[in-house]
N, C-alpha and C positions, 0 to 999 in steps of 0.2 A: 684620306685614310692610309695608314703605316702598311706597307705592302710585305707580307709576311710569305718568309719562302722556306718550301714546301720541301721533309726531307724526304726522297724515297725510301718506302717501307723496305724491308728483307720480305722474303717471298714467304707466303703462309702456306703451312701443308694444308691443305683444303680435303685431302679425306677424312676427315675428322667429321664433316658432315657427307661428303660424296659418296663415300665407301658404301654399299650395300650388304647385310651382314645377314645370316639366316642362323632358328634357331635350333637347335641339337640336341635339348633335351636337358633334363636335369641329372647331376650328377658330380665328379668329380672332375676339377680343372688340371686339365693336362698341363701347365703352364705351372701354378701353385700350389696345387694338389690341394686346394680349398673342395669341400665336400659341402653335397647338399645344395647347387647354386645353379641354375642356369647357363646354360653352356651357348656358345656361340660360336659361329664359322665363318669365314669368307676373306679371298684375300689370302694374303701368309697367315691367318688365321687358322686355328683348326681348335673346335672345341676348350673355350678358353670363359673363363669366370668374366664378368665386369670390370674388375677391378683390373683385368690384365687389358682388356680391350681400350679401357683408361689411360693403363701405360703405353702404351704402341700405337695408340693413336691420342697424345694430348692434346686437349684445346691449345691455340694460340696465346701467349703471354697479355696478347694487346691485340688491339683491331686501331684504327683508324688512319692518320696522317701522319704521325711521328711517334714516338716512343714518351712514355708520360713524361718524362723530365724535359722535354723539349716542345710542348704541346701549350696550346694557351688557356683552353679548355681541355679539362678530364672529364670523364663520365668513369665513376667509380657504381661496383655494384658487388656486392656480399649478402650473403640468409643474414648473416648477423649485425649490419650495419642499413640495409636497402640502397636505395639507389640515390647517390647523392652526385650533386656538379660544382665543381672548384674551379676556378680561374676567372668568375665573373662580378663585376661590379657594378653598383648601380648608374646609371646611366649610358650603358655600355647597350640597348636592346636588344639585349641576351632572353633578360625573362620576360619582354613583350612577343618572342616571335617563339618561344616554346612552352610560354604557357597554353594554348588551346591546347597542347597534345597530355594535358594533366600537371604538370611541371609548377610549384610553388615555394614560396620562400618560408624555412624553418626559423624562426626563430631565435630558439634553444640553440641549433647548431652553423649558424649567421653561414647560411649556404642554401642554394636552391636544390631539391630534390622531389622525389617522386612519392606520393602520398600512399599508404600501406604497401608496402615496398618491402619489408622486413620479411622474414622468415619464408620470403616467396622466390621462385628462381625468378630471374630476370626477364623483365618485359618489352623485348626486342620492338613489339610492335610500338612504342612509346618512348624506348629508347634512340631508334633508327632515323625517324623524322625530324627529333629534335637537332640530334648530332649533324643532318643535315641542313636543314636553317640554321643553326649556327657557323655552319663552313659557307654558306650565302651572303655572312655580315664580313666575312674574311678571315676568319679563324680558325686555326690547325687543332681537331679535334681529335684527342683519342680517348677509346673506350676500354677500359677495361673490368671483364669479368671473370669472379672466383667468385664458385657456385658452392667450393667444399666447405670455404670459411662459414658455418655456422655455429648456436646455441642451441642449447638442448631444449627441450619441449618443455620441462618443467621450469626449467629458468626465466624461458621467454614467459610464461602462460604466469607466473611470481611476477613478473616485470609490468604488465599491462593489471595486474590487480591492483599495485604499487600506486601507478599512473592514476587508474580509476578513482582511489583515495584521496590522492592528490587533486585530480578534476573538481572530485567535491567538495573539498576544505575552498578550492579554489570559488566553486560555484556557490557554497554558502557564505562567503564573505559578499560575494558582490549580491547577493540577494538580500544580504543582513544591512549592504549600505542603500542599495536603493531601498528598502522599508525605509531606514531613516530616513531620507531623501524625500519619500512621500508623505512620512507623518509631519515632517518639517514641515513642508508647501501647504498640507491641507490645517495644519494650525497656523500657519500666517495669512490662509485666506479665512482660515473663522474668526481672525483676530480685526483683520479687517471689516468683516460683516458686524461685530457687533456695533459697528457704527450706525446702521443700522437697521433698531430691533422692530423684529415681526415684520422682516420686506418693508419697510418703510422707500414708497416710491421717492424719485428725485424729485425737489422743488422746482419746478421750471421759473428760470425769473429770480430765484432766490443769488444772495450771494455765495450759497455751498453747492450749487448746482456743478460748477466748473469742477471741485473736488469729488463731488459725490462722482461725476464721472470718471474720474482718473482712480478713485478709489475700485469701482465694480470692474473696468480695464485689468486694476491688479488683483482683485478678488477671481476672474477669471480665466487669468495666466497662473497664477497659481495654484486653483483646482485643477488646471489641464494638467500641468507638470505634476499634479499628486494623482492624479491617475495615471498618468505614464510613466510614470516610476512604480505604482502599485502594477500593471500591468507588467515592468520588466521584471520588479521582483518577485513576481510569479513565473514569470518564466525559468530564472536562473535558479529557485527553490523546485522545479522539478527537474532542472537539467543536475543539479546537484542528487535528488532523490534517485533517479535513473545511474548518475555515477555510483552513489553509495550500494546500490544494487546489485551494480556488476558481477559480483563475486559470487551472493548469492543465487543469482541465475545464472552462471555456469557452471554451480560445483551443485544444481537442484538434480536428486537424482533420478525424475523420473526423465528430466530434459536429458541429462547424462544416458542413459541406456540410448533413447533415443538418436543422440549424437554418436553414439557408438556406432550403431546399425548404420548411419551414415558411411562411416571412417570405414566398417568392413567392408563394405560395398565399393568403396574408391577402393580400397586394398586389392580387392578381388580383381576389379577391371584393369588394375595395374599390372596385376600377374599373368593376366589374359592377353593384355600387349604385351609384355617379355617375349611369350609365346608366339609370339605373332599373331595372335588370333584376333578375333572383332568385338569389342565393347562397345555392346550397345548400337550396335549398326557402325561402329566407326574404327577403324583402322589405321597403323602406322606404319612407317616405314621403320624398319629397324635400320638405322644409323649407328654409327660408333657414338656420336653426340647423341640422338638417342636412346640407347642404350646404358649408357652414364646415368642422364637422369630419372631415366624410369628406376634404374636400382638405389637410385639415390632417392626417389619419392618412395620407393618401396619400403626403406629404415624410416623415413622420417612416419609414416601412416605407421609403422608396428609401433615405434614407440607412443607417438600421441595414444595412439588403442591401448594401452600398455597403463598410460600416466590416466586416462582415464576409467579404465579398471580398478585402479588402486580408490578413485574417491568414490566408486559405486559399493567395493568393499571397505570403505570406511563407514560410508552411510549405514550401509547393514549393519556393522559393529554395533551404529550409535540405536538399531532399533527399527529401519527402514528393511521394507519386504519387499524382494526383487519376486513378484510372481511369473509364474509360466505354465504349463501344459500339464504338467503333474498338481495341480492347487484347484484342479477343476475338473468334475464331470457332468453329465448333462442333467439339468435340471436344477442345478445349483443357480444361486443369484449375485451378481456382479454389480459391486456402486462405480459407477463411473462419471464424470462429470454431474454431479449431484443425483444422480435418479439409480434406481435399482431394476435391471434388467436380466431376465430371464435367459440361461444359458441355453441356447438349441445347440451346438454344436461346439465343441474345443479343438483348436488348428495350434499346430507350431508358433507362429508366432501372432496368430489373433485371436479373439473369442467372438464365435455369431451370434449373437443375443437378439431378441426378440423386439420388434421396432415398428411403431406406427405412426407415423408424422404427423395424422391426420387427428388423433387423439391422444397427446400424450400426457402421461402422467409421472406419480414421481414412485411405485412400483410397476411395472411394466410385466406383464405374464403372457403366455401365449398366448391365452383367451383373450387377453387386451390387444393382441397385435393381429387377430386374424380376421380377415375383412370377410364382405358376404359373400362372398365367391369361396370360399374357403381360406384363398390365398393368404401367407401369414409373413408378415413381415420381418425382414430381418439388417443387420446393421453389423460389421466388422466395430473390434474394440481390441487397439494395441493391448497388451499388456501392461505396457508403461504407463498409460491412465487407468489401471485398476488400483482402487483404493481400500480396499474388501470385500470379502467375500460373506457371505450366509447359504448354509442347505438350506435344499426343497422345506424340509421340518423345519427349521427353528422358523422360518419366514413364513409357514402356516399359523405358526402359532398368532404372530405379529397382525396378516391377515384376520382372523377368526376376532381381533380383540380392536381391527380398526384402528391400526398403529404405525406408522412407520417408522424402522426402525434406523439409529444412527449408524455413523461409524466406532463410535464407542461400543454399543450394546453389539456389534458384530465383532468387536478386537474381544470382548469379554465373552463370549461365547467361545471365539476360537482358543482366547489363550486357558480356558479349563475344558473338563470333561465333555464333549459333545452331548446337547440334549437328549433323554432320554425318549424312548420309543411310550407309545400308547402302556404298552404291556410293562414295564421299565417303569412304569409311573403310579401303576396299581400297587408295586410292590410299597412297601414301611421301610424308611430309610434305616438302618443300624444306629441306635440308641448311640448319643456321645454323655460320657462322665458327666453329670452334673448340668444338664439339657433341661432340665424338667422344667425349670422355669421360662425356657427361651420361649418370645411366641411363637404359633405355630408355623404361621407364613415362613418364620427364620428357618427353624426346625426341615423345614422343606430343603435347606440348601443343603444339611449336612449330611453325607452319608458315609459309608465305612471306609477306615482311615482316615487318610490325611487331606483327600480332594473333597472338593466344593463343588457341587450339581448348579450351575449357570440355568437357571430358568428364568423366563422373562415375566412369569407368572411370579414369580418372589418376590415381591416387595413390600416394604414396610414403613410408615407412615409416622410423623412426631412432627411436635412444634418445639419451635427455642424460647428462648427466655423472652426473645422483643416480640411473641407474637406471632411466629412468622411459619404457616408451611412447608414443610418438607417432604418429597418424597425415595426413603432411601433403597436402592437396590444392590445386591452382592454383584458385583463386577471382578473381581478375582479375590485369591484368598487361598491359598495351598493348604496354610496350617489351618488348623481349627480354631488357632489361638491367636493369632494373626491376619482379621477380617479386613478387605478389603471394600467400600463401599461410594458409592455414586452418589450425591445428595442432589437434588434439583427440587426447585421451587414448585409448587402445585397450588389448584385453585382448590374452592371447595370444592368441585367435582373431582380429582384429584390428577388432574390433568397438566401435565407439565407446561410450564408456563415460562422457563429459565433457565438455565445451567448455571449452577454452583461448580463449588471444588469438591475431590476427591477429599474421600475422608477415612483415617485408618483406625481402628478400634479392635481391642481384645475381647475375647467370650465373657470374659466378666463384666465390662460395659454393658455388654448386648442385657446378661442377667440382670445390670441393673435397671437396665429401657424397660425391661419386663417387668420387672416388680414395680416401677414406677407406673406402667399403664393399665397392671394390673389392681393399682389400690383406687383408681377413681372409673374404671370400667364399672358399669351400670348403677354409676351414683349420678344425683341430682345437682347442676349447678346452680351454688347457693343465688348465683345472679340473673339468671335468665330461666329458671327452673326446668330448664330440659336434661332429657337421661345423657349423660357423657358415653359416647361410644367408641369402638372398640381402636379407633383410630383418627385423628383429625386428617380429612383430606382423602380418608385411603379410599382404594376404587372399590372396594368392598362393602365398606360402612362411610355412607357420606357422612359429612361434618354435622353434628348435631347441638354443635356451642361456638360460637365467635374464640378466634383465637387469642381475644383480649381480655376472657372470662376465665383460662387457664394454662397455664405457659409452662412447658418442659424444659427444662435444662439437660444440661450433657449426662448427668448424672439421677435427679431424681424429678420428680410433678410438685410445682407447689404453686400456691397462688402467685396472683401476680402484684399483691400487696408486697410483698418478701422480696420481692424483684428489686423495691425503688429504696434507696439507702437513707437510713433513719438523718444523716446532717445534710440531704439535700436540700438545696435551697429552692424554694418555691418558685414558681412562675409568677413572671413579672404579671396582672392581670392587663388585661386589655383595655386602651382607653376610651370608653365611651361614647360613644356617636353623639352629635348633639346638631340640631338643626341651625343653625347660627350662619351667618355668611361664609362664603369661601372664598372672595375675590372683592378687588375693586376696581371700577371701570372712573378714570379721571379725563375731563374733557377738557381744556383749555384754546384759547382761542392766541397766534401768534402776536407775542408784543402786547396781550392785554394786561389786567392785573387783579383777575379775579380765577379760579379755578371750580370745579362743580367736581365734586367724588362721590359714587352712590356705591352702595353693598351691592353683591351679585350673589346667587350659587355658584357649584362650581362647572356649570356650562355655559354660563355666562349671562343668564335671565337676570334682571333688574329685580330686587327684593323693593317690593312697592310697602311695604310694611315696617321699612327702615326709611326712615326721613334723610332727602340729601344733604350733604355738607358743603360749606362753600368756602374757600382756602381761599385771603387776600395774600397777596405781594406784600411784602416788606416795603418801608419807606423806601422809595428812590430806585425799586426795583421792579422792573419791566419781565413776563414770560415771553421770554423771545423765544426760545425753543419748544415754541408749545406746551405740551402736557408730557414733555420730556424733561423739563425744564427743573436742575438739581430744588430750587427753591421752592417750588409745590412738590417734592416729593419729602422735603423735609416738615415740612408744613402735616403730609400724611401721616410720617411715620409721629409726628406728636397726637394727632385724633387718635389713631388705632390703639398708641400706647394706654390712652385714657380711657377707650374702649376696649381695654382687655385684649388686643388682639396686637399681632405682631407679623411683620410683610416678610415672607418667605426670602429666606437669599439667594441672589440672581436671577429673581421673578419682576423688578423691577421695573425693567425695560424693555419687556414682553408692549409689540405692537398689537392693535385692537383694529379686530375687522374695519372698521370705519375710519377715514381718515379724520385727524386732529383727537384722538382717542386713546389710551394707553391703561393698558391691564395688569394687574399685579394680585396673585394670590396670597391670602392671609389665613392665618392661624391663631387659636386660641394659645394664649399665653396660661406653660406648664407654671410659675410661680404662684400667679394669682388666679382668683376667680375671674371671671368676663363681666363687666359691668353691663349696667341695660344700654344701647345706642340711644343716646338722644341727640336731635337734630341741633346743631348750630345755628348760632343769630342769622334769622332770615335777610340776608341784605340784598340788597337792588340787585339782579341778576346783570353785570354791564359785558357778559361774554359777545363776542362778535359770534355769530352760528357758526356754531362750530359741529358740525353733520358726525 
């Protein structure tokens, strides 16, 4: 080995971690005159900002054995590059004796470095070992770290979403080749098999036996390999679906609030050590080194807090509800992870709801959560998984009718007029222009001015033109003129069965619903002679006519004659059942030269009421292949033709439970009629048994 000499370092100021520093207080640096900052002492020190304690006590240029231009190995480390190692080559057992300490080779930048290393200060305890076993092969190692060189939080946080896209374009290609990869193998071993059909065991003794083995060999090398490429390409289609994701689970904003209270919380602890104080039971020494980086995690935590603020008030923009302590008082009801719980108490940042493990359900009330002791159960609920709210009242109402209610029917509540009280509800809503015709249920939404009364009692009932139940409810609607509506599917009870789409319509629609339900309201349907009532579906008046007997359109009731358009073309009619064979079972004996073919149903029973037929060989031709054998299936397909029937394609070669036996489904021929089967000249049966 090349004996590599050694230059002495220059001598490092070493209080840069020695130095003991106390702290002062916040305020103005006597040094900068920077205001508002954490002040520091000790030493020639006295009451001085970060940034000066920085200046007068600098890190070291370099650490190690020589100065980088003279070194054989560097260890470089930056926020905005991580931690990367130059000077090694392979063969050299550099990256045998530092990879255990995490240490691997990139790729992309044909250099060994340290895995999520980016945007993190430097990892001494990963750094220090390595640099060590490397000065054990005999090489002059130096390190050098700049902690200030970094990228902004928004940049880097753009750059891994970047990457994430990348990942996936990445991971659906290889997921797209191994499919191909698998559909190839498993069509080269079905192509195989059909050698063959129905399991046809191997001839022991035979001269295919040698083949037939070497055939099932590759028929099940090649099913393995099409499952293990189906296997891979499942894998790389979710590691692809997880990449494509990314973005979406970190800018989701209830995860975001979440990840905030994180960020505050490291904030907080961070300013708690400036102070010298204990976070969390744990304690620093305030150092000049330090103190650098505490002020330095201290920028990087406000701006992340900062960059993630901004997509929580983006979200809001687009429609998302950041709740908290003012959106609730007690007795109100909370959906949260699908169930609706009973507010007992409202806290800063949680809500105590009402909770019994032992019985739960998917509304939750005191009286559901309070056990026989009295005792009443209770359960904390962030904020950040509230998904909507409902009052005490609107959720009585929901209760009383044996309903749970969604988070739709709880957005439409909140975003109009709060339900009205008992007393609120005896009043006659104020007459609108030209109402007279609305029905009354509708009539119920509207009241004076411009807002719309949200009750869950409102709804109204129609069919479409295919037939089909509907149950509609006002969901918002400010104008009068400008209805907002909910449609969902209903049975005849009129019980939601579906979710549809939202559906927008003017007061003059509504007058038309009305005059349309009001011209066949308590008349007789011409086809089932029942009274037509006041609503198909509605919870009020069950269905009293099939929805195939009168069909509403957007606009008016008409039959459903009117529905189907005078140039449609008819249905093709259906063709006929007919008891006739569905199969033929043929048996031949190897090397003979006689065939037996008898009619079957189509489970395979022998039709004894169809006389068999007996297929000879051709001059000079032998069935060596059994009842597999092209020359008795040519033989069939001329009987069948003459008996009206014709042999299904790629049913030919379908094997039959029994060996020396072969099955093939048949069908009546669409041209002609089916003539009568009559049996073939009875000839000397000369098959060998053929089982």
């Amino acid at each position: 080995m090349t004996t590599h000499q050694v230059e002495t370092a220059a001598p490092v100021d070493n209080r840069y971690r020695t130095v003991t520093l106390t702290f002062a207080g916040d305020g103005e640096c006597s040094a900068c005159g920077r205001e508002d900052t954490p002040l520091y002492s000790g030493g020639e020190l006295a009451r001085v900002c970060p940034a000066c304690v920085a200046a007068t006590f600098p890190p070291p240029p370099w650490e190690g054995d020589c100065p980088p231009e003279k070194a054989d190995v560097v260890i470089t480390h930056t926020r905005a590059d991580g931690t990367l190692l130059e000077g090694s080559r392979k063969g050299d057992g550099i990256f045998e004796a530092i990879r255990p300490y995490g240490w691997r080779y990139f790729r992309s930048l044909e250099c060994l470095g340290l895995n999520h290393s980016r945007d993190r200060s430097a990892d001494r305890y990963k750094i220090d070992p390595a640099a060590t076993a490397i000065r054990e092969l005999g090489f002059t190692v130096c390190v050098v770290v700049n902690e200030d060189e970094r990228r902004a939080f928004a940049d880097a946080e753009a750059d891994r979403e970047q990457r994430s896209e990348s990942r996936a374009e990445r991971f659906e290609d290889r997921a797209s080749r191994a499919t191909a990869s698998s559909d190839a193998s498993y069509q080269r071993s079905k192509q195989i098999s059909e050698r063959f059909p129905m399991g046809q065991p191997i001839l022991v003794g035979h001269h295919s036996e040698g083949r037939a083995r070497r055939d099932h060999a590759r028929m099940d090398n090649a099913m393995r390999k099409s499952i293990n490429e189906g296997e891979r390409a499942k894998h790389w289609a979710q590691r692809a679906e997880a990449s494509g994701a990314y973005t979406e689970h970190r800018t989701n904003p209830a995860r975001t609030l979440r990840r905030i209270e994180t960020k505050e919380a490291d904030l907080r602890g961070v300013v708690r050590w400036q102070r010298g104080e204990s976070n969390n039971g744990h304690s620093v020494r305030l150092s000049p080194a330090v103190v650098v980086e505490l002020s330095r995690r201290r920028d990087e935590l406000t701006e992340e807090v900062g960059y993630w603020r901004s997509i929580v008030a983006k979200a809001e923009a687009e429609g998302f509800k950041v709740w908290g302590a003012d959106d609730f008082t007690k007795g109100d009801f909370v959906r949260s992870r699908g169930s609706w719980y009973e507010v007992l108490r409202v806290n800063k940042k949680t809500l105590t709801v009402a909770w019994n493990l032992r019985s739960p359900k998917v509304i939750m009330t005191v009286a559901d959560a309070t056990y026989e002791d009295g005792h009443v159960g209770r359960q904390p609920v962030d904020y950040s998984d509230v998904k909507t709210r409902m009052s005490a009242g609107d959720m009585a109402r929901y209760l009383e009718r044996n309903r749970t209610p969604s988070i739709a029917d709880a957005k439409a509540l909140m975003d109009g007029v709060t339900a009205a009280s008992p007393q609120d509800q005896e009043q006659v809503p104020a007459e609108v222009e030209g109402s007279a015709d609305i029905p009354e249920r509708l009539r119920a939404l509207l009241v004076e001015g411009e807002q719309v009364r949200k009750l869950p009692e409102s709804e109204w009932s129609f069919t479409s033109t295919c037939g089909r139940a509907y149950r509609v409810r006002m969901v918002t609607g400010r104008d009068a003129t400008d209805l907002h509506f909910q449609v969902r599917t209903v049975d005849a009870n009129g019980t939601a069965v579906g979710v549809g789409k939202d559906w927008t319509g003017t007061l003059e629609v509504i007058r038309e619903h009305a005059t349309a339900a009001g011209e066949h309201e308590g008349k007789q349907c011409p086809r089932c002679g029942r009274m037509w009532g006041k609503g198909l579906g509605s919870p009020q008046a069950p269905a009293t006519c099939t929805p195939g007997h009168w069909s509403y359109c957007d606009r008016a009731a008409v039959p459903v004659e009117q529905d189907i358009p005078e140039n449609a073309q008819a249905k093709p009619k259906a063709k006929k059942r007919t008891n006739g064979p569905k199969m033929v079972i043929v048996t031949a004996a190897y090397g003979s030269r006689q065939a037996r073919m008898v009619y079957a149903n189509g489970r395979g029973t022998v039709r004894e009421d169809i006389p068999a037929v007996f297929i000879d060989a051709p001059e000079g031709v032998t069935f060596n292949e059994g009842p597999a054998s092209a020359a008795i299936w040519q033989g069939v397909d001329e009987v069948l033709e003459k008996a009206g029937f014709v042999r299904l394609v790629g049913s030919g070669a379908r094997s039959g439970i029994r060996f020396g036996e072969v099955r093939a489904k048949i069908t009546e021929r669409e041209d002609t009629e089916p003539v009568a089967v009559e049996s073939a000249p009875q000839s000397q049966d000369t098959d060998s048994p053929a089982s």
